[in-house]
C-alpha positions as CSV (number, residue, x, y, z in Angstrom):
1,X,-3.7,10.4,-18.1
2,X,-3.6,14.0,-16.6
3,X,-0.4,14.7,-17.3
4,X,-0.3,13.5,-20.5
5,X,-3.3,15.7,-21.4
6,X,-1.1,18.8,-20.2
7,X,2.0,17.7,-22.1
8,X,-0.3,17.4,-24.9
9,X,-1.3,21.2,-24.9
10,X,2.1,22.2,-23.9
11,X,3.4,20.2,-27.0
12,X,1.4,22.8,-29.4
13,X,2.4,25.3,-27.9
14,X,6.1,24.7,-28.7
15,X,5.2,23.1,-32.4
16,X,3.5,26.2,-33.3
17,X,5.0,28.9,-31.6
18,X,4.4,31.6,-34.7
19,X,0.3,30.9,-34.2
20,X,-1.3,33.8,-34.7
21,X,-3.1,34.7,-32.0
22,X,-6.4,36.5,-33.4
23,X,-4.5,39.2,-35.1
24,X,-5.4,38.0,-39.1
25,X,-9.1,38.4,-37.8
26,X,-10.9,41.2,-39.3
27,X,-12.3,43.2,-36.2
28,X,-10.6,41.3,-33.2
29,X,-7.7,42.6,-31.2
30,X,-4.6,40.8,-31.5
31,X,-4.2,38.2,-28.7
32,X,-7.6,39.1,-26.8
33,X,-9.6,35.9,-27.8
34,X,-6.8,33.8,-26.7
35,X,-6.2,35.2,-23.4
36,X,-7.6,32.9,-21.2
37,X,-6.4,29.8,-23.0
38,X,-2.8,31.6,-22.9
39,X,-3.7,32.2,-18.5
40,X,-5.0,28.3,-18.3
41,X,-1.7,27.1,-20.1
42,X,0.5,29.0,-17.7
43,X,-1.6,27.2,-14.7
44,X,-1.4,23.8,-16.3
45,X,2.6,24.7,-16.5
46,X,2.5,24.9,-12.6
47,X,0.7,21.5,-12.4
48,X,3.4,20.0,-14.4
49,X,6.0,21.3,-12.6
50,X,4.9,20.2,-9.2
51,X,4.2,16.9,-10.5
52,X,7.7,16.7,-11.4
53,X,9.0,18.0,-8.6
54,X,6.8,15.4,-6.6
55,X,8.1,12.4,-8.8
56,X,11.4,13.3,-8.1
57,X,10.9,13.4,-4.0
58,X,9.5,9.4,-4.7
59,X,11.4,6.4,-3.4
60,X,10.2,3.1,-4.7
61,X,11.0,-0.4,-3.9
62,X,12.4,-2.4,-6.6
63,X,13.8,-6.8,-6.9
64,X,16.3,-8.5,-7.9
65,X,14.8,-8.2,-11.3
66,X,14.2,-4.5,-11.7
67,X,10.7,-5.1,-11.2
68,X,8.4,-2.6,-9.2
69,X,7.5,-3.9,-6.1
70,X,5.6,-0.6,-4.3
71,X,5.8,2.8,-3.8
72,X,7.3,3.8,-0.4
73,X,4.6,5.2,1.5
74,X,6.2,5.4,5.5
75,X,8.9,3.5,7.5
76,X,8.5,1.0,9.9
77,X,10.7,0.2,13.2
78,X,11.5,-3.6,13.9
79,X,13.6,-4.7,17.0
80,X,16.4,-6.3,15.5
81,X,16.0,-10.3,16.9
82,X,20.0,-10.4,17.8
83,X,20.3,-6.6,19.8
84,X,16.7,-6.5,21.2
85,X,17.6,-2.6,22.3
86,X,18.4,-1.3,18.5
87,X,15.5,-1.0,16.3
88,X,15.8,-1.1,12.3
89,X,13.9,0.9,10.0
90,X,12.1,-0.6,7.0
91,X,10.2,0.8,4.3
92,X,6.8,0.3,4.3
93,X,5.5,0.0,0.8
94,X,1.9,0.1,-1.4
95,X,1.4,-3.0,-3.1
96,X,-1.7,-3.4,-5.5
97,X,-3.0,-7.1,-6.7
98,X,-6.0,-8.1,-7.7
99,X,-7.8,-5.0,-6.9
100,X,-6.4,-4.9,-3.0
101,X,-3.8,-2.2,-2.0
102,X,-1.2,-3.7,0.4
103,X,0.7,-1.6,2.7
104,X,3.5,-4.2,3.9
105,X,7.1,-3.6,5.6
106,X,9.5,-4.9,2.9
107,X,13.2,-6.0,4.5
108,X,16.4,-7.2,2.2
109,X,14.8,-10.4,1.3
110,X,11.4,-10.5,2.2
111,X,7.6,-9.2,3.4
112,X,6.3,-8.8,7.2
113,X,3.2,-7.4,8.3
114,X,1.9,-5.7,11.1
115,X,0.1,-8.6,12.4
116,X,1.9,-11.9,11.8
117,X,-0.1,-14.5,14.3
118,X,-3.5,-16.6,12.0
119,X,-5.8,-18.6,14.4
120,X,-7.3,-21.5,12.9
121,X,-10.8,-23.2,13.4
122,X,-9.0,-26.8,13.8
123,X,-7.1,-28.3,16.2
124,X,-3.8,-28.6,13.8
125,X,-3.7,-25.4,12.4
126,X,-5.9,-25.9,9.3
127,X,-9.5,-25.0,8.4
128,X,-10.3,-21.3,8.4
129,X,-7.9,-18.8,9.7
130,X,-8.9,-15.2,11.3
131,X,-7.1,-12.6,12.8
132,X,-7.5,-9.8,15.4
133,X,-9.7,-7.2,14.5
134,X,-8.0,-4.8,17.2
135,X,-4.3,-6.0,16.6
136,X,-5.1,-3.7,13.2
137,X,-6.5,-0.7,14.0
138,X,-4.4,-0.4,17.5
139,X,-1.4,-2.4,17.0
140,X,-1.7,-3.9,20.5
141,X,-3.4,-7.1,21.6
142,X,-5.5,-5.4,24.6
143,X,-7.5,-3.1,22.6
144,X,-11.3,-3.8,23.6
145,X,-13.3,-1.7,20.6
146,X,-13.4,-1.7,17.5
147,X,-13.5,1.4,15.2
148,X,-15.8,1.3,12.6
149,X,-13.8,3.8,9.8
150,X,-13.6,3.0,6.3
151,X,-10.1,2.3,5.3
152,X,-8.3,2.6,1.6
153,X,-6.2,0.0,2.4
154,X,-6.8,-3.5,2.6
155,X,-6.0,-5.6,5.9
156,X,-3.2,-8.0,5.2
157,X,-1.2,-10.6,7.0
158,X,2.3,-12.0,6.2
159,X,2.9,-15.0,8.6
160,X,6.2,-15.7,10.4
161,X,7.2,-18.2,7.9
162,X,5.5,-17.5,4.9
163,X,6.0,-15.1,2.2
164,X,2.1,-16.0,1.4
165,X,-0.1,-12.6,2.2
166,X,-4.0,-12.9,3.4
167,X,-6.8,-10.2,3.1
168,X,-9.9,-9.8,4.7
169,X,-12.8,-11.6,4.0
170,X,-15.9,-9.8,5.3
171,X,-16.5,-8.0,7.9
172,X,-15.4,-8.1,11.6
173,X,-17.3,-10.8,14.0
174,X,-17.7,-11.1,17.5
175,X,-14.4,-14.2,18.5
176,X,-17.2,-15.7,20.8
177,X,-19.2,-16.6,17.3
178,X,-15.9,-18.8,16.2
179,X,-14.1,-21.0,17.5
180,X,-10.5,-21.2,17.2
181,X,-8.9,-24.1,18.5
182,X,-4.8,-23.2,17.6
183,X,-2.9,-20.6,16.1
184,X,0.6,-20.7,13.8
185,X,3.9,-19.3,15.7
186,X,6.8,-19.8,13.0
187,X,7.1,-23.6,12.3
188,X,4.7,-24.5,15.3
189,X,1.3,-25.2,15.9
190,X,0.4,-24.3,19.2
191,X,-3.1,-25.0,21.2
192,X,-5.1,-23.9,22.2
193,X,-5.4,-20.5,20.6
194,X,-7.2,-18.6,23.2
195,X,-6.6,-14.9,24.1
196,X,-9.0,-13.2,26.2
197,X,-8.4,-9.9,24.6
198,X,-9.3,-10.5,21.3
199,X,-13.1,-9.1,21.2
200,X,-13.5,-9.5,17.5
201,X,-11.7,-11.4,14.6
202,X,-12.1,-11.3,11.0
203,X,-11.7,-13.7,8.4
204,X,-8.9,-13.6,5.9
205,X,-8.0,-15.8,3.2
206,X,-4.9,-16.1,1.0
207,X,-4.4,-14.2,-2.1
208,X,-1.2,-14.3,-3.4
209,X,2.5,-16.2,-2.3
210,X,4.6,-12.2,-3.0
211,X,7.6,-14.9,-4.2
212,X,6.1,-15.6,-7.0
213,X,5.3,-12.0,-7.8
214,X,8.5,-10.4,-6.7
215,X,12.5,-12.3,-6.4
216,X,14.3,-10.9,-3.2
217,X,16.9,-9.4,-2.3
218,X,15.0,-6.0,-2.4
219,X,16.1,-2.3,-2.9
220,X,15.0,1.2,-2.5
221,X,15.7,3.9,-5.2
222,X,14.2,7.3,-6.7
């Protein structure tokens, strides 16, 4: 909407370039009235330009479709699963649904989060599922304390062999007020789910299967 408003102004500009600029004004100087418009068009021209120049530096994730999946916002290093020494680099990506935004590492054909492991409430791996609290904001599974800072981004989880992403649902709990009785590794349900660092779990539900949004194989492109 901004820069549309600039091109807007900059558009009369260039339609009317002969406009007189108070000089067919009995007793105003030529130009003077004008002056600061003239000094606020020049600034909103240096706006627009680096606006340009930032649009340019933008990589974006696209589908097999063409359509938009995110803007690239960092890059992400995964071990690769067949040389455990070499790491690959991913893009991580913004995704916005359903007033969530979504940073998730996007590969050729599909989504992985940071945090991949749900612990369920039942013994089969159904009923409510949490996560780690600390497995967010540290990244490791032996952080003790959790930091209370407000965060743009919503926390998201891509399991192992899903392409079905789940958000928070309120706010972080103690794990001794729940319990979990098994947790989801790939295509297993494993029991119990107990892990002594966990100090706090949250509750996230599903809120949309990215397949249905978005058709793999991905690419990256300005």
């Amino acid at each position: 909407m901004k820069t549309q408003r600039l091109f807007s102004i900059l558009a009369v500009l260039f339609i009317f370039p002969t406009l007189s600029l108070g000089a067919d004004r009995p007793g105003v100087p030529p130009g003077q009235p004008f002056q600061a418009l003239l000094d606020q068009i020049d600034a909103l021209k240096g706006q627009i330009n680096a606006l340009q120049a930032a649009a340019n530096n933008t990589y974006v994730v696209y589908d097999a479709t063409g359509k938009k999946v995110g803007t690239v916002i960092g890059v992400s290093e995964i071990s690769s699963p067949i040389l455990l020494a070499q790491t690959l680099q991913y893009p991580v990506v913004l995704i916005e649904h359903n007033n969530h935004r979504i940073p998730l590492i996007v590969a050729k054909d599909r989504f992985y989060s940071a945090y991949k492991l749900l612990h369920y409430t039942n013994a089969d791996c159904t009923g409510q599922a949490y996560v780690s609290v600390s497995s967010f904001i540290s990244g490791g599974a032996t952080a003790q304390v959790v930091i209370d800072v407000p965060n743009p981004f919503s926390m998201a989880v891509v399991p192992f062999d899903s392409s079905v992403v789940y958000v928070e649902n309120g706010a972080p709990i103690p794990a001794s007020d729940v319990t979990l009785q098994s947790y989801k590794f790939g295509d297993h349900c494993i029991l119990p789910s107990i892990n002594l660092f966990h100090k706090s779990v949250v509750r996230v539900d599903p809120l949309v299967d990215l397949h249905t949004l978005f058709t793999p194989p991905f690419q990256v492109r300005r």
